[in-house]
VEXKOLLUM-786735 format. One record per residue (C-alpha): z, y, x; residue in three letters; residue number from 1. Coordinates in nm, 4 decimals. Last residue first. Layout:
residues N
<atom><z>Z</z><y>Y</y><x>X</x><code>ala</code><pos>NUM</pos></atom>
...
This chain:
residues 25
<atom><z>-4.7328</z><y>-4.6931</y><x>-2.9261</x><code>unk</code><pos>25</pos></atom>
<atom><z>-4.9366</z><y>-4.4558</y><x>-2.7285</x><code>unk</code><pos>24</pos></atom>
<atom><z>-4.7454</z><y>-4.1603</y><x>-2.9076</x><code>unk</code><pos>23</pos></atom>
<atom><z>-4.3898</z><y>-4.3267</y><x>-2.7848</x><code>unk</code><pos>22</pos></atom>
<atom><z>-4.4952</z><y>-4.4193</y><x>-2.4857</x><code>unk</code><pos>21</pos></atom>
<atom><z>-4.6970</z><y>-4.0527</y><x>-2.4221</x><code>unk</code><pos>20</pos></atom>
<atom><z>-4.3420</z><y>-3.8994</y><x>-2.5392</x><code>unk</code><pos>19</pos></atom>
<atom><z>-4.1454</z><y>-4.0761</y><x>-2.3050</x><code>unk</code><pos>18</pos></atom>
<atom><z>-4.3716</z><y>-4.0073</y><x>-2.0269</x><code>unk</code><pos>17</pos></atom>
<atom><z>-4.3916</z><y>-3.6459</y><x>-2.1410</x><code>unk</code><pos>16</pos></atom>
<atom><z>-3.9961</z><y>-3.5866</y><x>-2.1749</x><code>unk</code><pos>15</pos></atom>
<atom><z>-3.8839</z><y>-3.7810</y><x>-1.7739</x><code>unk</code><pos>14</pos></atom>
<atom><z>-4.2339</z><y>-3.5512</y><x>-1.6648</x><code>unk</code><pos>13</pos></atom>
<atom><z>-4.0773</z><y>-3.2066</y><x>-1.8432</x><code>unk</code><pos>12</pos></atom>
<atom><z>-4.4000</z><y>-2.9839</y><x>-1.9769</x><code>unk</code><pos>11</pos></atom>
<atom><z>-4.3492</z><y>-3.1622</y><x>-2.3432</x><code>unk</code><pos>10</pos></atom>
<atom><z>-4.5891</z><y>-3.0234</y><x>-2.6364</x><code>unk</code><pos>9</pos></atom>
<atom><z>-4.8558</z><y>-3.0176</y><x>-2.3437</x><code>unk</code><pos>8</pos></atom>
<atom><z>-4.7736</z><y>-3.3670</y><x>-2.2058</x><code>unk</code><pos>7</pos></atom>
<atom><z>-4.7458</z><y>-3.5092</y><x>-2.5612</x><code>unk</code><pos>6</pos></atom>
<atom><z>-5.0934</z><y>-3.3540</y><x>-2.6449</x><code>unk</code><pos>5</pos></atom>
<atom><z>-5.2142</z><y>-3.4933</y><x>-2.3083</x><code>unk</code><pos>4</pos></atom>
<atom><z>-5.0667</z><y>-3.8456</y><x>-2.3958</x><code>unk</code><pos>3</pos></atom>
<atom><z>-5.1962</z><y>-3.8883</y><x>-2.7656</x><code>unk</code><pos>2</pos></atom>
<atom><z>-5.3608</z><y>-4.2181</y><x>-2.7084</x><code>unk</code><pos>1</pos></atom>
């Protein structure tokens, strides 16, 4: 639920898709 704060803290696609996962879960 967090994905555009995890795709702002990390620019990288492989680092914000990881991120968003790991925020969403």
């Amino acid at each position: 639920s967090v994905s555009v704060f995890s795709i702002l803290i990390l620019p990288p696609a492989r680092g914000a898709g990881q991120a968003t996962r790991g925020a969403d879960a």
